[in-house]
C-alpha positions in Angstrom: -35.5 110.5 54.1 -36.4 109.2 51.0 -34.6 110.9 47.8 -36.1 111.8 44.4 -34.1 108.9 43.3 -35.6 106.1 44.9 -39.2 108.0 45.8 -40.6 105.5 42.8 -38.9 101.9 43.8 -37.2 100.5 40.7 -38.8 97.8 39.0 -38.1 94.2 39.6 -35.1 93.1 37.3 -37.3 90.9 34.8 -39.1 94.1 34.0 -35.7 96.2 33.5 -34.4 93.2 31.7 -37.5 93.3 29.0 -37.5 97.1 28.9 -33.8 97.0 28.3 -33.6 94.8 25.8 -36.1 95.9 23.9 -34.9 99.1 24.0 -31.5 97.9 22.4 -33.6 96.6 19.5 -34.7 99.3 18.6 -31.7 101.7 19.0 -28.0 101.8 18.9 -25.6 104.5 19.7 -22.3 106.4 18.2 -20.0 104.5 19.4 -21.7 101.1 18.2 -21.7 102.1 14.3 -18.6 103.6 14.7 -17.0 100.6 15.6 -18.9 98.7 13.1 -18.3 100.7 10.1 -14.2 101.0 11.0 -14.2 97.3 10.8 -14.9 97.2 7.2 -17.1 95.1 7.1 -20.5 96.6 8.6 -23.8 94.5 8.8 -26.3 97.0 8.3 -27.2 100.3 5.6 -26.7 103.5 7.3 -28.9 106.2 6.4 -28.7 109.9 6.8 -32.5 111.0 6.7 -31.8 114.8 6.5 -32.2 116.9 3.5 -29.2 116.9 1.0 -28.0 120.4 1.5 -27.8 119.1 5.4 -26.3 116.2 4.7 -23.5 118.0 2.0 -22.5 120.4 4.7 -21.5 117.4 7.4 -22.4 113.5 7.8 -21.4 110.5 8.9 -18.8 108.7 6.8 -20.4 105.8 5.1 -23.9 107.0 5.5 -26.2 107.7 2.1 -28.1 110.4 2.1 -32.1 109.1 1.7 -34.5 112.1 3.0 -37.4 110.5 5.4 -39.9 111.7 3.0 -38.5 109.5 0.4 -38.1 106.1 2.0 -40.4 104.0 0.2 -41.1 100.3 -0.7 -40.2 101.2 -4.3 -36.9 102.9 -3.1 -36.0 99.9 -0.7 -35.9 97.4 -2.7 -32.5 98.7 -4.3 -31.8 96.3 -1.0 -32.6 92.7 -0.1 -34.7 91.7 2.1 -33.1 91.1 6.1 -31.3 94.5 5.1 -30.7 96.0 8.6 -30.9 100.0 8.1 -29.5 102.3 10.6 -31.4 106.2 10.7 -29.6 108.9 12.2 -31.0 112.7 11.7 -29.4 116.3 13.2 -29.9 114.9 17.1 -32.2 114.4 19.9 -34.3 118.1 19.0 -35.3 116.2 15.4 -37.9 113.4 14.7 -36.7 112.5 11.3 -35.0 109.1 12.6 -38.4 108.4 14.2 -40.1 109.4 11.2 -37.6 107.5 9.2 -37.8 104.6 11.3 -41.5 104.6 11.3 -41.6 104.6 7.4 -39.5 101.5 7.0 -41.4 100.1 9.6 -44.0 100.1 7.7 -43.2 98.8 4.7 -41.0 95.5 6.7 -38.1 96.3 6.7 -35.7 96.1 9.6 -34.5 99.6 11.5 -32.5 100.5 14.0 -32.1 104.4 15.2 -28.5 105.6 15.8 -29.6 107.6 19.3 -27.8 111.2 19.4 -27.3 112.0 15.2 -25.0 114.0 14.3 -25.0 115.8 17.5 -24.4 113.0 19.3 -21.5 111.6 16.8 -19.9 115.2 17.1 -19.7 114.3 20.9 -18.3 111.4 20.7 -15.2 113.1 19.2 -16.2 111.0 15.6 -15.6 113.5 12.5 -18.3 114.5 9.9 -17.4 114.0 6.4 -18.7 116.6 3.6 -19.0 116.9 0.0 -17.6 120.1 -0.2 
């Protein structure tokens, strides 16, 4: 008997090592700019992509708050050029990372999404930082 599991047969291991990798450059988790941002000395620009009054009630430490609506060429090129940006929303159930991601995109510029948000930083037992 066949289960549900291995029904579909995997795919060969070039294919998951493409779809893997790829996946990892478009994405990174928690954990990964946790770590990063504890060091000190993080390589990339995290951005918080909610609205403010979101963003004031709970966000990540280090993250500025720059609403998806508002990423623009103009507004980017406060940074330089190579600047890897890191976009994090409320969690899986919102598309503003994507839409975030998309935007800068668009205009060149190198983006990674933080998979899980806030949610997902809650879960990993990380604590939210608020300006009130």
């Amino acid at each position: 008997m066949v289960s549900l599991v291995s029904e579909i047969p995997a795919a060969p291991s070039e294919q998951a090592e493409a779809h893997f990798a790829r996946r990892l450059s478009l994405e990174t988790d928690c954990w990964d700019v946790h770590d990063s941002s504890k060091s000190g000395t993080p390589d990339f620009v995290l951005l918080d992509v909610r609205g403010p009054a979101a963003y004031a009630r709970g966000h990540v430490p280090g993250a500025l708050n720059l609403p998806h609506g508002k990423i623009t060429e103009r507004r980017m090129a406060e940074w330089p050029e190579g600047t890897l940006f890191v976009v994090y929303c409320a969690g899986p159930h919102c598309n503003g990372a994507d839409r975030a991601a998309l935007r800068l995109a668009r205009i060149g510029r190198s983006v990674k999404l933080m998979i899980g948000g806030v949610t997902g930083w809650i879960d990993e037992g990380f604590a939210l930082e608020s300006d009130g």
